[in-house]
C-alpha positions in Angstrom: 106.2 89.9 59.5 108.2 86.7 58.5 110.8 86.4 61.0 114.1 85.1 59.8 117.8 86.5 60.5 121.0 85.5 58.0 124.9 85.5 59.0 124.6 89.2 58.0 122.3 89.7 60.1 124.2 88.0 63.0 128.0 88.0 63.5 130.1 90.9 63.7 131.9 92.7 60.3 135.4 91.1 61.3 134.0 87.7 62.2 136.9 85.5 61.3 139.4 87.6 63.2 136.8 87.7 66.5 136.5 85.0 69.5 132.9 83.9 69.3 131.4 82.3 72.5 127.8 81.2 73.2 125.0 78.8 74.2 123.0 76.4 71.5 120.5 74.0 73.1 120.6 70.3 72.0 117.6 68.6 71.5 117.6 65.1 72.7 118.1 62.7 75.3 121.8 63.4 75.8 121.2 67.3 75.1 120.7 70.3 77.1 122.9 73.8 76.8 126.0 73.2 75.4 128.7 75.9 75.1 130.0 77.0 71.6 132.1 79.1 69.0 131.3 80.1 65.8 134.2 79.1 63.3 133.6 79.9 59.7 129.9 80.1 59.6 130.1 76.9 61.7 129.0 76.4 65.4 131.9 74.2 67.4 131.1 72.5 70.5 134.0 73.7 73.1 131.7 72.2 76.2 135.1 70.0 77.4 136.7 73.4 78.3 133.6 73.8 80.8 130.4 72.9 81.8 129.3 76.9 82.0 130.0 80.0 80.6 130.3 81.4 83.4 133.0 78.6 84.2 134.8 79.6 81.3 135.0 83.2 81.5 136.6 82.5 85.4 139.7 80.9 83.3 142.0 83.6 82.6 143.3 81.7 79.2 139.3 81.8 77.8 140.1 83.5 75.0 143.7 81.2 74.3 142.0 78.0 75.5 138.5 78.8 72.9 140.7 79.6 70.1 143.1 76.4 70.5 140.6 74.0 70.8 138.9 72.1 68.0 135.6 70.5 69.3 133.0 69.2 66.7 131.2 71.0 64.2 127.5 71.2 64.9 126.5 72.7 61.9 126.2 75.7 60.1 125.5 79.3 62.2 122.4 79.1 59.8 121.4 76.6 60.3 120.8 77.2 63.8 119.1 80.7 63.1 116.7 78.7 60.7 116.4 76.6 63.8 115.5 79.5 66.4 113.5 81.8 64.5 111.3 78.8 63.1 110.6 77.0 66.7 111.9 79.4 69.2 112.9 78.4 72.5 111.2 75.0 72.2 113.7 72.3 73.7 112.3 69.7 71.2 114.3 71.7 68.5 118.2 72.9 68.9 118.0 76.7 68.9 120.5 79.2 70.2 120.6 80.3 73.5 121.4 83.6 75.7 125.3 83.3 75.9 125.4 83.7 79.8 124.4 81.2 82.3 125.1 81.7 86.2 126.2 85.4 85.8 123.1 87.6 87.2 122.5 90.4 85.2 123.4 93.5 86.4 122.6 96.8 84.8 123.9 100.8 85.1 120.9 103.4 84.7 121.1 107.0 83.6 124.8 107.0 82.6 124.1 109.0 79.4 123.0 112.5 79.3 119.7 112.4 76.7 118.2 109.3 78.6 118.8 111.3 82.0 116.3 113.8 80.9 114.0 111.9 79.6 114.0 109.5 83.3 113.3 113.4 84.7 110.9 113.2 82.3 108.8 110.0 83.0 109.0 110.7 86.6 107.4 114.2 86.3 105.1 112.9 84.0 104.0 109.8 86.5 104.1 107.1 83.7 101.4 109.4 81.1 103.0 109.4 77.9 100.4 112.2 76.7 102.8 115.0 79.5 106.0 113.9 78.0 106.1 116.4 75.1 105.6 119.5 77.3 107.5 118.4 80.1 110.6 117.8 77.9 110.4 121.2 76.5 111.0 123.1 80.2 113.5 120.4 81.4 115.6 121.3 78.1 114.9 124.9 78.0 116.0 124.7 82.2 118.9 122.2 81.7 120.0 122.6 78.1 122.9 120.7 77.1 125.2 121.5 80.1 125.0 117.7 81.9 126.6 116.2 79.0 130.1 117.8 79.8 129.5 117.5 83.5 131.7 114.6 85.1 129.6 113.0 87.9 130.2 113.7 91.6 132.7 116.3 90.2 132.5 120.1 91.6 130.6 121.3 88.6 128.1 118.6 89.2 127.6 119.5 92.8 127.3 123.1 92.1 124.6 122.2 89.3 123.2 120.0 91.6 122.4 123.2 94.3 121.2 125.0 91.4 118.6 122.5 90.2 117.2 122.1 93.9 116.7 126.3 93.7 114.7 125.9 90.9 112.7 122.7 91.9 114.3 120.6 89.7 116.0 118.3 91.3 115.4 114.7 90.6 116.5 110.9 91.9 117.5 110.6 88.4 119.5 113.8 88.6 121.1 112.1 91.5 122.4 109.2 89.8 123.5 111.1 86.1 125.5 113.5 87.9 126.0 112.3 91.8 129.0 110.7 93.0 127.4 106.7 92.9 125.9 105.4 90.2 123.2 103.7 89.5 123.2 99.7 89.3 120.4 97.2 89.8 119.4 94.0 89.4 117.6 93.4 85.3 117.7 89.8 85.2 118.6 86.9 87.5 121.1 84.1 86.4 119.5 81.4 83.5 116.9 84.0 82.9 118.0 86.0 79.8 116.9 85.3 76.2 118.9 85.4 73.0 118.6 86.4 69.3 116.0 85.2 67.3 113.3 85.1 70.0 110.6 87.0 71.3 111.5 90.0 74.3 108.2 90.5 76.5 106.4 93.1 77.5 104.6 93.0 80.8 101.1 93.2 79.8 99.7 95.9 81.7 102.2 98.4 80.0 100.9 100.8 77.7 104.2 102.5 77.4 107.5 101.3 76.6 110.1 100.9 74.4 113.8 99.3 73.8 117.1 100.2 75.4 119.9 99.1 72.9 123.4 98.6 75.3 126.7 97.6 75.6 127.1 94.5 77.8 130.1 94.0 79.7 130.9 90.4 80.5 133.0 90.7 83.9 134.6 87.8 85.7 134.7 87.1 89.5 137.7 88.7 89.5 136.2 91.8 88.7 137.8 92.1 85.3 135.9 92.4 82.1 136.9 89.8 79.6 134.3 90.3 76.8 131.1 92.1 75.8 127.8 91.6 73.8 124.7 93.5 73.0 121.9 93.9 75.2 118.1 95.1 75.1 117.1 96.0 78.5 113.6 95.7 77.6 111.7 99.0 79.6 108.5 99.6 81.0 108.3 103.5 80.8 105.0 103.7 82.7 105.9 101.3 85.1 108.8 103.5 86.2 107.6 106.5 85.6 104.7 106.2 88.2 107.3 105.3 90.8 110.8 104.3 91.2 110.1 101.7 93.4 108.4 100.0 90.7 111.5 99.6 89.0 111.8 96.0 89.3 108.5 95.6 88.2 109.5 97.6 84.9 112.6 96.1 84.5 112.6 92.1 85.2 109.6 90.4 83.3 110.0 87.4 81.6 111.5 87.8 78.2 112.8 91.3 79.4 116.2 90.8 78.9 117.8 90.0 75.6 121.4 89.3 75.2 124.1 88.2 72.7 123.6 87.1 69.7 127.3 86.2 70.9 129.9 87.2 74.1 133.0 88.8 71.9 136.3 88.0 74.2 138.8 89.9 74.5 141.7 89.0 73.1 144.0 92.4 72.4 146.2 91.2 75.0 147.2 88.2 73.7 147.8 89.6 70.0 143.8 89.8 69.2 141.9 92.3 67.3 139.3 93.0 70.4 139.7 95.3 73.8 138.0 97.7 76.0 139.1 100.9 73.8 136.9 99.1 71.3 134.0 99.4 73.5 135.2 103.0 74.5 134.3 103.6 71.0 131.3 101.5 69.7 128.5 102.7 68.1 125.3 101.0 68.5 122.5 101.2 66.0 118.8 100.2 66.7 116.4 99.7 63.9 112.6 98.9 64.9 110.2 98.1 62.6 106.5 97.4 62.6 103.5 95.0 61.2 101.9 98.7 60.4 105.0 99.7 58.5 106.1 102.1 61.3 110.4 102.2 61.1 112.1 103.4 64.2 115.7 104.5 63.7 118.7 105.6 66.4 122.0 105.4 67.7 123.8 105.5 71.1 127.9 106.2 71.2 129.3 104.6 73.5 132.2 107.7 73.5 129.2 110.1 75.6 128.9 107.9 78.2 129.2 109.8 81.5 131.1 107.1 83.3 133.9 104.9 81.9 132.6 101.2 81.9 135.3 100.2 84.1 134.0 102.6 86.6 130.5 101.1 86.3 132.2 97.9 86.9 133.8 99.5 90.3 130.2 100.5 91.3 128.5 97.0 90.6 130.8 94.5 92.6 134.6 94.9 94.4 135.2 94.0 98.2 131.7 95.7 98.9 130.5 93.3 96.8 131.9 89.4 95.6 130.1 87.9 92.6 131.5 84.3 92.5 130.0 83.2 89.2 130.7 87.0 87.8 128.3 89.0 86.0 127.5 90.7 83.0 126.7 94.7 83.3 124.7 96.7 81.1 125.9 100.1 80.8 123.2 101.8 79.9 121.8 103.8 76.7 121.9 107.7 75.6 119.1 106.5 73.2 115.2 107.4 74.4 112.8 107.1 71.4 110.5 110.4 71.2 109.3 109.9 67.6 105.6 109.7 67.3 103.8 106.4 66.3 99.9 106.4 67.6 99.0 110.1 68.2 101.0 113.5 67.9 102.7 114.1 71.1 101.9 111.0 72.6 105.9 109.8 71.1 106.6 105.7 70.8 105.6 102.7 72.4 106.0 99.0 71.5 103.3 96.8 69.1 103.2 93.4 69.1 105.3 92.0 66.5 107.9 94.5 66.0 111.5 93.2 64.9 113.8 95.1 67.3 117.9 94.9 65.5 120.6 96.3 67.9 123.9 96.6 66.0 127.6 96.5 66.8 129.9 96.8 63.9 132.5 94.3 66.2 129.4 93.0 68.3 127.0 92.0 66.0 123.4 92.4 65.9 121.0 91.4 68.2 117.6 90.9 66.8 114.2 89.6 68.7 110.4 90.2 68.5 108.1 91.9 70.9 105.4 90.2 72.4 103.4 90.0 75.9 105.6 88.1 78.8 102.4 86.1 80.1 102.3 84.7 75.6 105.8 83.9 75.0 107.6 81.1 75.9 107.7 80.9 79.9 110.9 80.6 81.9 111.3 77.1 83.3 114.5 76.2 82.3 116.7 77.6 85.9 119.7 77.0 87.7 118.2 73.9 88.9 117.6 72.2 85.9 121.0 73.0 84.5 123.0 71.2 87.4 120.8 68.2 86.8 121.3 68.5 82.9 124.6 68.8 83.1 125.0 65.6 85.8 123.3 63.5 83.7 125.7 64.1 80.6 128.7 63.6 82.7 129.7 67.1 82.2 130.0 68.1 86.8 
């Protein structure tokens, strides 16, 4: 499948009105990862406002300070997609990077209704995708469509929750969809994360898996969330399936997490076009498609979420816990692919090779190929390396 991705493909429908930030990697002596903004169809270097992104999104001006500066052009945006999508994440040639730096990567599970029943469903299944089909027709035909109205840790949870338990249905995955805490873990650690135009990985003992197209919330030490991208939290459905204490091992392989192509900023307080009611009320599309001509379609609305994303925010960090670098917070997906690919009943899994788009009409579209995380590019670019990068070029 030839791999290639335009400006269509890329920036959001009301680019020139948005504040762009992200990474781009020079090649070179004097190069490393530089931060950037895309300015029409152009990428600007804006490093003098910070040697990090995660420095950046600390200032509370970031979106002011990005849009008033006027850095040097480094080329067309297509330039640099050329650039990615022909070499990948080889630092001989500039390609883009994953907008985040020190942030880790947090991520909220089972804060959508649909994808609560179908974690019920992997775990009563113990990772065999060939169960799924007739364990998903009891859960429904027991729980129906009643969690999707149900505020967590709310009475009507709790008296849902005794009522599963009667009937033996009861589930740790319940327990976070409609408990009073939510669930947050760790998906990636800080330098870790790949962009658009690369491959995702999948560990290669997996045999069943698929994509999780979400909403990432860019949150500074403060606790505040000052921007958003999209996010493919890569997932190992066997992995977790067999055990949820194999959920690291499911979620946090190299290549497994896939952000940007761009951090959006908000800027709605300051007279901008962008806030969180926008993210209250994206709609994110997901488009797979295959070498063998398979075509996976689906949507998640960000409007069904169970918990508001500030809420996930409360969960992830506050005075129980300081992140000093801030994070960036997936918030989870309502969409769990079912549609058969291999066999009848045996519903999808990842090939090698398939183009995975996420979408965002105000996001932009996220786009990467799936391959094995022991093939693709490894991870050896870490916090390390980046202090002594950005030493060198004068930029600590």
């Amino acid at each position: 499948m030839l791999r290639n991705l335009t400006l269509e493909d890329t920036l959001p429908h009301d680019a020139e009105q948005a504040v762009l930030v992200g990474r781009a990697w020079l090649p070179g002596e004097g190069g490393g990862p530089t931060l950037v903004t895309v300015r029409q169809g152009a990428l600007v270097d804006i490093s003098p406002l910070a040697p990090t992104m995660a420095a950046l999104l600390e200032r509370p001006d970031a979106a002011e300070a990005v849009r008033g500066h006027a850095g040097r052009s480094l080329g067309t945006l297509s330039g640099w997609l050329d650039a990615t999508t022909t070499h990948g994440p080889d630092p001989a040639h500039r390609h883009l990077l994953a907008p985040n730096d020190l942030q880790v990567v947090k991520a909220a599970g089972v804060t959508f209704a649909t994808s609560m029943v179908e974690r019920v469903i992997e775990e009563q299944a113990r990772g065999d995708a060939s169960r799924a089909q007739e364990l998903r027709q009891r859960v429904v035909a027991e729980v129906g469509d009643d969690l999707a109205a149900i505020r967590p840790g709310s009475p009507p949870a709790m008296r849902l929750k005794a009522v599963l338990i009667e009937q033996k249905l009861w589930s740790q995955y319940l327990e976070v969809g409609i408990g009073p805490d939510a669930e947050i873990f760790t998906k990636a650690p800080p330098m870790a994360s790949v962009g658009t135009g690369v491959e995702v990985g999948l560990h290669p003992g997996s045999t069943w898996n698929n994509p999780e197209p979400e909403v990432v919330l860019v949150v500074s030490p403060r606790g505040e969330v000052v921007g958003a991208a999209l996010g493919n939290d890569v997932n190992l459905r066997d992995f977790e399936g067999r055990s949820a204490l194999l959920l690291g091992k499911a979620k946090d392989n190299n290549g497994s997490c896939a952000i940007g192509p761009f951090i959006r900023l908000f800027d709605a307080h300051v007279g901008g076009h962008f806030g969180i009611d926008d993210l209250r009320r994206a709609e994110i599309a997901l488009t797979v498609q295959g070498g063998d001509g398979f075509v996976l379609n689906g949507a998640s609305s960000m409007s069904k979420i169970s918990r508001d994303p500030l809420e996930l925010v409360e969960h992830a960090m506050g005075r129980h816990h300081q992140y000093p670098d801030g994070i960036l917070l997936f918030c989870g997906t309502m969409f769990a692919p079912i549609q058969d690919r291999d066999a009848p009943g045996a519903g999808f899994t990842h090939h090698l090779g398939d183009r995975v788009a996420i979408a965002s009409e105000k996001l932009g579209t996220l786009v990467n190929w799936v391959g094995h995380s022991d093939k693709i590019a490894p991870w050896t670019f870490g916090v390390g390396a980046l202090m002594h990068n950005l030493s060198r070029r004068g930029l600590l």
